[in-house]
C-alpha positions in Angstrom: 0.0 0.0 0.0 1.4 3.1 -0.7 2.3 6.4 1.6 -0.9 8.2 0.0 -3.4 5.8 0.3 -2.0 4.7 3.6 -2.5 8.1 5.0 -6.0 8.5 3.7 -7.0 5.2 5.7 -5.2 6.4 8.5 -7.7 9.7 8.7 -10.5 8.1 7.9 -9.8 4.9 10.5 -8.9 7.2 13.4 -12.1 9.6 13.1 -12.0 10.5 16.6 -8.6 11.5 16.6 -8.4 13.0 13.4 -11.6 15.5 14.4 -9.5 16.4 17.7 -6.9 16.9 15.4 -9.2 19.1 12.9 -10.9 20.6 15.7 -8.0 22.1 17.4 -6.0 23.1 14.1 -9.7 25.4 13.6 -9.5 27.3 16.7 -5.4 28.1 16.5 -6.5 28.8 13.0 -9.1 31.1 14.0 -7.4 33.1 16.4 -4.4 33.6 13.5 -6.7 34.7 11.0 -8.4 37.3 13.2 -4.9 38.3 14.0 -3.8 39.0 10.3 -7.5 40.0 9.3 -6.6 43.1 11.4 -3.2 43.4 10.7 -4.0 43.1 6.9 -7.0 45.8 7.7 -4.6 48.3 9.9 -2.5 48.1 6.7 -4.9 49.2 4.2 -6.5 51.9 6.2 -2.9 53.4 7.0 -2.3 53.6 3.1 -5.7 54.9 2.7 -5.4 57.5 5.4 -2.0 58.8 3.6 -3.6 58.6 0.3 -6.6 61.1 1.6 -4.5 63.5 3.3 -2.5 64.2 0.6 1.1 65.3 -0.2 1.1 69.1 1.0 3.3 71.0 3.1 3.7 74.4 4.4 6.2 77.4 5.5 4.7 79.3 8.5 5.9 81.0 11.7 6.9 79.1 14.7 5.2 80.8 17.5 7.2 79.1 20.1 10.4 81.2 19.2 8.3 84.6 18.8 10.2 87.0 20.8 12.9 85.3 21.1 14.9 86.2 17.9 15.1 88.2 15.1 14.5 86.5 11.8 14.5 86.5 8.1 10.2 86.7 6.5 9.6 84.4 4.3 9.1 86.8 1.4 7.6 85.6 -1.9 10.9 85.2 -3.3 12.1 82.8 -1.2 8.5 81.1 -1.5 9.4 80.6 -5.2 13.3 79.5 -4.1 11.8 77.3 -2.2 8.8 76.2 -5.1 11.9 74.8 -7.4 12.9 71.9 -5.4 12.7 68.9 -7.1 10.0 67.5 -5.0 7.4 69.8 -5.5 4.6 69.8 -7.8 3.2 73.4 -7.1 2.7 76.1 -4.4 0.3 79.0 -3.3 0.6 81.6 -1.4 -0.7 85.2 -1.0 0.2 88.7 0.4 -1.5 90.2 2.6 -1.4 94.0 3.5 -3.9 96.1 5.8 -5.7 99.0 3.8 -8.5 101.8 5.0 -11.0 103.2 3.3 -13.2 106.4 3.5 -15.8 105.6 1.1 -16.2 101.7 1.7 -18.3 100.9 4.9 -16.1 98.0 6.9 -18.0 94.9 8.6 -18.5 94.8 12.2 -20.0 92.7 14.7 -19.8 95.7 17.0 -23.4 97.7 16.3 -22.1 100.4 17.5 -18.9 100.4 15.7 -17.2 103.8 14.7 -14.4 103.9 12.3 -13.2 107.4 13.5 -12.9 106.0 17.1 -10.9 103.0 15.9 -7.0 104.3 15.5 -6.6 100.7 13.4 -8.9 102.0 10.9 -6.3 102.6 8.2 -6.0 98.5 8.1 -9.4 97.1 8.5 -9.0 95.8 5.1 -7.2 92.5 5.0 -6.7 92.3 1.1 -5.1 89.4 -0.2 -2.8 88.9 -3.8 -2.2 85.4 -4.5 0.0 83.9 -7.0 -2.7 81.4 -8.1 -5.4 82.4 -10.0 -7.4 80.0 -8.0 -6.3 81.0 -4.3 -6.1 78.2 -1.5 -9.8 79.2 0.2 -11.7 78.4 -3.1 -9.3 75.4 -3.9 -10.1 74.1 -0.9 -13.8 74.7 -1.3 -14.3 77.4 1.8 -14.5 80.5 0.1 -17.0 79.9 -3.2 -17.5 82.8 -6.0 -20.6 83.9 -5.9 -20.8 86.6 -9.1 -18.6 87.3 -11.5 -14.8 86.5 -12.3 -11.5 85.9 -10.3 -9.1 89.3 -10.2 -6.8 88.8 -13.4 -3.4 87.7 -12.5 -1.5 90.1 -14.7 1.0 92.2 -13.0 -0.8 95.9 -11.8 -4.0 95.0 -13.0 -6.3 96.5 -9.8 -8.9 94.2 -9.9 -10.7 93.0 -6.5 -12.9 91.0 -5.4 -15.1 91.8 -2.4 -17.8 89.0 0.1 -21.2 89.6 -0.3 -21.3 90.7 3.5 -19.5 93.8 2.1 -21.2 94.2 -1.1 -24.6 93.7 0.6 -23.2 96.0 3.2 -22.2 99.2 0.9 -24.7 98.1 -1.9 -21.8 97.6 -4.4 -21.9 95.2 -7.5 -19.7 94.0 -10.3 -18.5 96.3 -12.0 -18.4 99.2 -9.7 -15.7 100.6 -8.6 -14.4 101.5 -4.9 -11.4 103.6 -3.5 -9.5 102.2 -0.7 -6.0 103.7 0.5 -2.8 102.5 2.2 -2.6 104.4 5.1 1.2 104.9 6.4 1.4 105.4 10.2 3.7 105.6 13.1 3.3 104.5 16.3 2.9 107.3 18.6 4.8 105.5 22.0 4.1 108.4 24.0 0.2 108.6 23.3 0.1 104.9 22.7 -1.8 105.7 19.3 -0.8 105.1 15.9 -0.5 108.5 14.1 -1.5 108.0 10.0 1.0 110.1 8.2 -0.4 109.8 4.6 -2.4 108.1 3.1 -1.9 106.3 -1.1 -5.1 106.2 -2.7 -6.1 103.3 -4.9 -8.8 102.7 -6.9 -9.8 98.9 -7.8 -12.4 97.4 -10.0 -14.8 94.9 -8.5 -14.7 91.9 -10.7 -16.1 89.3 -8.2 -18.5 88.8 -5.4 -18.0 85.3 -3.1 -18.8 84.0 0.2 -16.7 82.2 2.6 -18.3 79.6 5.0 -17.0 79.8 8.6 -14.6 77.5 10.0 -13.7 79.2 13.2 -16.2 77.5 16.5 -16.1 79.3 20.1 -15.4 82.4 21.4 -13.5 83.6 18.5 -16.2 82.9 15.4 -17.9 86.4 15.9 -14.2 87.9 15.5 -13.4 85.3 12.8 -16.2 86.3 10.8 -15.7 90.0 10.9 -12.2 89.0 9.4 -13.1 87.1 6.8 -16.1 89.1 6.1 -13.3 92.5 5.5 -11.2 90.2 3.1 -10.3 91.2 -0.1 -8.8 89.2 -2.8 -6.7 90.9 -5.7 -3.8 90.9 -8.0 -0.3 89.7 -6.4 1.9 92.2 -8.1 -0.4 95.0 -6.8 -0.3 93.3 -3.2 3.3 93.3 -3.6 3.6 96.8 -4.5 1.6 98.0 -1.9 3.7 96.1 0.8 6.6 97.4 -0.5 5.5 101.1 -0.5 4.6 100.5 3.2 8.0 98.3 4.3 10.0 101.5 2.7 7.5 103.9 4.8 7.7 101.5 8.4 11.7 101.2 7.4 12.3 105.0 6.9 9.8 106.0 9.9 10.3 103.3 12.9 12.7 104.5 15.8 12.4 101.2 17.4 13.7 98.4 15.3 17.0 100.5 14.4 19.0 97.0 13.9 16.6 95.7 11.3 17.1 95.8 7.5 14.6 96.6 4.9 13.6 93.1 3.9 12.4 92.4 7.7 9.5 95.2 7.0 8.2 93.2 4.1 5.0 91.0 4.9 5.7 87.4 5.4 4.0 85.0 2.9 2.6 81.3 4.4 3.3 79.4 1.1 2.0 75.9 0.6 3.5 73.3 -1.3 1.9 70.8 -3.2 4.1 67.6 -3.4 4.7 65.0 -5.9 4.6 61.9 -3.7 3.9 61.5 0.3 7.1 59.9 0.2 8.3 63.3 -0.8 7.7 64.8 2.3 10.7 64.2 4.4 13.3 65.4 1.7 11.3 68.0 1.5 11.5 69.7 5.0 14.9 68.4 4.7 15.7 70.5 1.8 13.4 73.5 2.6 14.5 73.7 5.9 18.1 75.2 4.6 16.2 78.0 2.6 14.0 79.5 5.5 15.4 81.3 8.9 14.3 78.3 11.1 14.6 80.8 13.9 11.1 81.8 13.6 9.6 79.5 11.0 8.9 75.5 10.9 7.7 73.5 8.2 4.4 71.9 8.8 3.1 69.2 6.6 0.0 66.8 6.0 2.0 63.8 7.4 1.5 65.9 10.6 -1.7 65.1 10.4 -1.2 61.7 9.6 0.3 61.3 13.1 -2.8 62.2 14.8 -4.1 59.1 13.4 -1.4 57.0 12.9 -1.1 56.4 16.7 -4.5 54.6 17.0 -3.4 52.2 13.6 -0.3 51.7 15.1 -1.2 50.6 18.4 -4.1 47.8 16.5 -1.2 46.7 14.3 1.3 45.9 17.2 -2.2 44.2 19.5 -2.2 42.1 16.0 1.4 41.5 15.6 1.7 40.6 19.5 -1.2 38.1 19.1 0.3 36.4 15.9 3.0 35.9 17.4 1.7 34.5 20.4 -0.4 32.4 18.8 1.5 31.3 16.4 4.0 30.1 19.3 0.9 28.8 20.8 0.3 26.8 18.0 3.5 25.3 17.6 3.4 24.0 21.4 0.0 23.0 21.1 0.1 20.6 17.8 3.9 19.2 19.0 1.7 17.8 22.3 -1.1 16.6 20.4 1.1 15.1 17.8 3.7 13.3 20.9 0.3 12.0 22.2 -1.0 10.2 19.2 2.4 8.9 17.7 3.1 7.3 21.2 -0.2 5.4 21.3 0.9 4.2 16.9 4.1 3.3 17.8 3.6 -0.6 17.4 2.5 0.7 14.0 5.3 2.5 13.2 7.5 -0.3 14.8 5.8 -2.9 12.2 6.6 -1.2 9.8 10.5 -0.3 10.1 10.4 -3.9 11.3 9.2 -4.5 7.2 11.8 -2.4 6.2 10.3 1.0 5.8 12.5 3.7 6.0 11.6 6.3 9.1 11.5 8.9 6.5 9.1 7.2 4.8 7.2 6.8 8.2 7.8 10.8 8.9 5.9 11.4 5.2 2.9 9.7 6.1 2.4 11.4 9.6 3.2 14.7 7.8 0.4 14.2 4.8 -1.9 13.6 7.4 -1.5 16.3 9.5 -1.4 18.6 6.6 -4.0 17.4 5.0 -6.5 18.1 8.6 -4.7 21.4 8.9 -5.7 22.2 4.9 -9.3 21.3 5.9 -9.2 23.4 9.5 -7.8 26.2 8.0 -10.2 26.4 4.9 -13.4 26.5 7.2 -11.5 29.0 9.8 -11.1 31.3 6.9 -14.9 33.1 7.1 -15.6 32.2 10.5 -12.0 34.4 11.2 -12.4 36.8 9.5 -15.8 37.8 10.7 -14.8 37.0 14.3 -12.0 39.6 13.8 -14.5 42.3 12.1 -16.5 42.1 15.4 -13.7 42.7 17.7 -11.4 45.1 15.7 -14.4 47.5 15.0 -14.4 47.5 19.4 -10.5 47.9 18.8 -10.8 51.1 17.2 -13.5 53.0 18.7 -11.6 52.2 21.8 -8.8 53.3 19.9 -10.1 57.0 18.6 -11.7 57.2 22.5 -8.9 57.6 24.2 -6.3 59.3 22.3 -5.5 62.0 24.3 -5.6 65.8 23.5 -2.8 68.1 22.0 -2.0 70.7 25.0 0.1 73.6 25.1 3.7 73.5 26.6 3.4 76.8 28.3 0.4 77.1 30.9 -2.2 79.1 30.1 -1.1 79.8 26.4 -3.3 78.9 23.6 -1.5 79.2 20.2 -3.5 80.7 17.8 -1.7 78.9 14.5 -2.6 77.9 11.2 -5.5 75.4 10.0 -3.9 71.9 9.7 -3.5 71.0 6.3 -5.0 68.0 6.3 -7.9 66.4 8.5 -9.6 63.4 9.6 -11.9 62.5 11.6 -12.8 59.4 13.9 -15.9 58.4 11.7 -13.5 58.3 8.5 -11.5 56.6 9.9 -13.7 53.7 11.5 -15.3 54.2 7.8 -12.3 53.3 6.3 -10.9 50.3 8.5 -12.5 47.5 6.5 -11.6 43.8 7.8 -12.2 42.0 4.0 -11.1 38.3 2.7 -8.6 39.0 0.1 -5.5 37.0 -1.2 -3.1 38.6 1.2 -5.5 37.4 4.1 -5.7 33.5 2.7 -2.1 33.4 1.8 -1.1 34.9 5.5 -3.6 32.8 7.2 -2.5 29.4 5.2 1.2 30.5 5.6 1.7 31.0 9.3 -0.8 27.5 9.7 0.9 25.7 7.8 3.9 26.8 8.9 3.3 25.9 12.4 2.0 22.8 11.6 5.3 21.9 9.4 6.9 23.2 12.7 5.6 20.6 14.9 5.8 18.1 12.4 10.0 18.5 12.3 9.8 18.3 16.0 7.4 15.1 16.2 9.6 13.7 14.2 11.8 13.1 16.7 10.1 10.7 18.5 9.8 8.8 15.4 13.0 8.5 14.3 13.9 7.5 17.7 11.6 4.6 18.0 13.6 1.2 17.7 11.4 -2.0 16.3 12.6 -4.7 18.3 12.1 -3.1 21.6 8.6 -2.3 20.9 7.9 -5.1 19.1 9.4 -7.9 21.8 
């Protein structure tokens, strides 16, 4: 009879044993799969999570070190230096420069708001040139336009856009046009007052009406709203000129910062950097970080957001990794005992047949064919029951997860930094969203590897005894 056919009759003789056998192969099988169902699961979701939050990355102050030093702004220049690096793909940024105006009414959540009482009047106006002709707010689907066109991008064109808060507000409409002026002041120590030397009048077309929902929650919507609402969006080489024309004023005028050169008066941009790849990233800052004054700025990037995230996926993949190992050990130990128990109680078999002149190899074969052959059959009907027992208890895995990550605090008591949106975000329901524990190929080929492997394992070390048993003592 040969070694196949002899280990078929062997299974199907010993059905007791064999369904022992079959029966504890299912459960270690079980346990694995749930294991690399979530490991497989933690996986995807952290390639997903990257993939959704992008490859971006942004230049903006460091508000730890403000005070602390004197540094170099991160002019639009240096926004472009920076923009030629091989690793990015594009950037935006905008100027922004504070402007008055005596004609155009300013947005208040004050009622009782007076511009002639305010001595900040002659900057109520945030307005805004981008070097995109699509800037970041209405990329990024915040700020939508409303009426009209976008300001044209060629250089000294004077072309704004205003919200509809301030066109409702002054009962202005595309087309019109409205004077606004850059109003040069010094600060007046002794009065503590800001005294407005002279003011540059400009005059700008309205091209564009938009609306920008609010992002700001709290105390500070009301005062982010009357921001936003006094936002003007126009050309960048006007918004540069008009910087320049007040750095050259604050340079020539402030008694103050006597050590300071004329590029430290310029407005600061906040570029942001579209990458090529997420793998780009840490190049990136690498690179970047030799082109900026690092004394006052940082380099921020979407992979910082990843890490709010990546903690919770990390900490399921090592609970996985911890249990396959485990288990897998536990396996090993498990299917050597069982294996020891039933070879002792076949040893006059195994004795009859060296005794015929069988090889113990030959012996080894069988025993291994039929445990792999129960192990095949275990492990095929663990592979649902698995994988829907680890669906049950990873989705309790993450929630706990997301529940108890803890909260980003301040350093310094009492201080609330006051910094720029994330680039990137993500929320617990995405995430739970996204973890999806599935049956695919790398799930059947992990779950039959590490098996099958164990089983192989105990196999070797059953062997042992085999090759170890002698014929004429067991048979005399």
């Amino acid at each position: 009879m040969g070694v196949i056919k002899r280990t078929w009759v062997s299974i199907t003789k010993r059905k007791g044993k064999s369904l022992i056998l079959l029966l504890v192969v299912f459960v270690i099988a079980n346990v694995i799969a749930g294991a690399v169902s979530v490991n497989n699961a933690s996986e995807q979701l952290n390639n997903v999570m990257k993939g959704q939050l992008g490859a971006k990355a942004r230049i903006e102050q460091d508000l730890s070190k403000m005070g602390t030093a004197v540094f170099k702004p991160v002019t639009a220049e240096v926004a472009e230096t920076v923009a030629k690096l091989t690793q990015v793909k594009s950037v935006d940024y905008s100027i922004e420069v504070g402007m008055g105006s005596d004609k155009v009414k300013s947005y208040s959540v004050d009622k009782d708001y007076d511009p002639d009482d305010d001595e900040f009047a002659f900057a109520r106006f945030s307005f805004k040139g981008s070097n995109s002709s699509k800037p970041s707010d209405f990329a990024a689907g915040t700020a939508q336009l409303l009426e009209g066109v976008m300001p044209s991008t060629e250089r000294g064109s004077k072309e704004i856009i205003i919200t509809k808060t301030l066109a409702e507000k002054n009962k202005l409409k595309v087309g019109d046009t409205a004077t606004f002026y850059l109003g040069n002041a010094v600060n007046d120590v002794k009065n503590r007052r800001f005294d407005v030397k002279e003011k540059i009048p400009y005059e700008f077309k309205i091209v564009g009406i938009y609306n920008k929902a609010s992002t700001s929650s709290g105390p500070d919507a009301e005062y982010s709203k009357e921001i936003d609402a006094n936002t003007i969006y126009t050309n960048l080489g006007i918004a540069t000129e008009i910087d320049a024309l007040k750095a050259n004023f604050d340079y020539a005028h402030d008694t103050q910062r006597t050590n300071e050169t004329l590029e430290q008066y310029l407005s600061s941009v906040t570029p942001t950097y579209e990458l090529k790849s997420s793998d780009d990233i840490d190049s990136f800052i690498a690179e970047a970080s030799k082109l900026i004054d690092t004394n006052g700025y940082k380099i921020t990037s979407s992979k910082d957001s990843f890490k709010s995230v990546s903690g919770s996926i990390a900490s399921m993949k090592e609970i996985s990794n911890l249990i396959l190992i485990f288990g897998t050990g536990a396996a090993i130990l498990i299917l050597t005992l069982v294996l020891v128990l039933f070879l002792r109680e076949r040893k006059h078999e195994f004795g009859i047949y060296q005794a015929l002149g069988e090889a113990k190899v030959k012996t080894t074969v069988q025993v291994a064919l039929e445990v792999l052959i129960i192990a095949m059959l275990g492990i095929s009907l663990s592979i649902y029951s698995g994988n829907k027992l680890a669906e049950g208890l990873s989705k309790q895995m993450i929630t706990t997860q997301l529940a108890t990550k803890p909260e980003e605090t301040s350093n310094i008591p009492g201080f609330v930094p006051m910094e720029e949106a994330p680039l990137s975000t993500v929320d617990e329901a995405e995430i739970a969203k996204n973890f999806e524990v599935s049956i695919d190929s790398n799930y059947i080929i992990g779950l039959y590897s590490l098996v099958l492997g164990a089983s192989m394992v105990s196999i070797l070390i059953s062997a042992g005894y085999i090759l170890s048993l002698n014929p004429r003592e067991i048979l005399l």
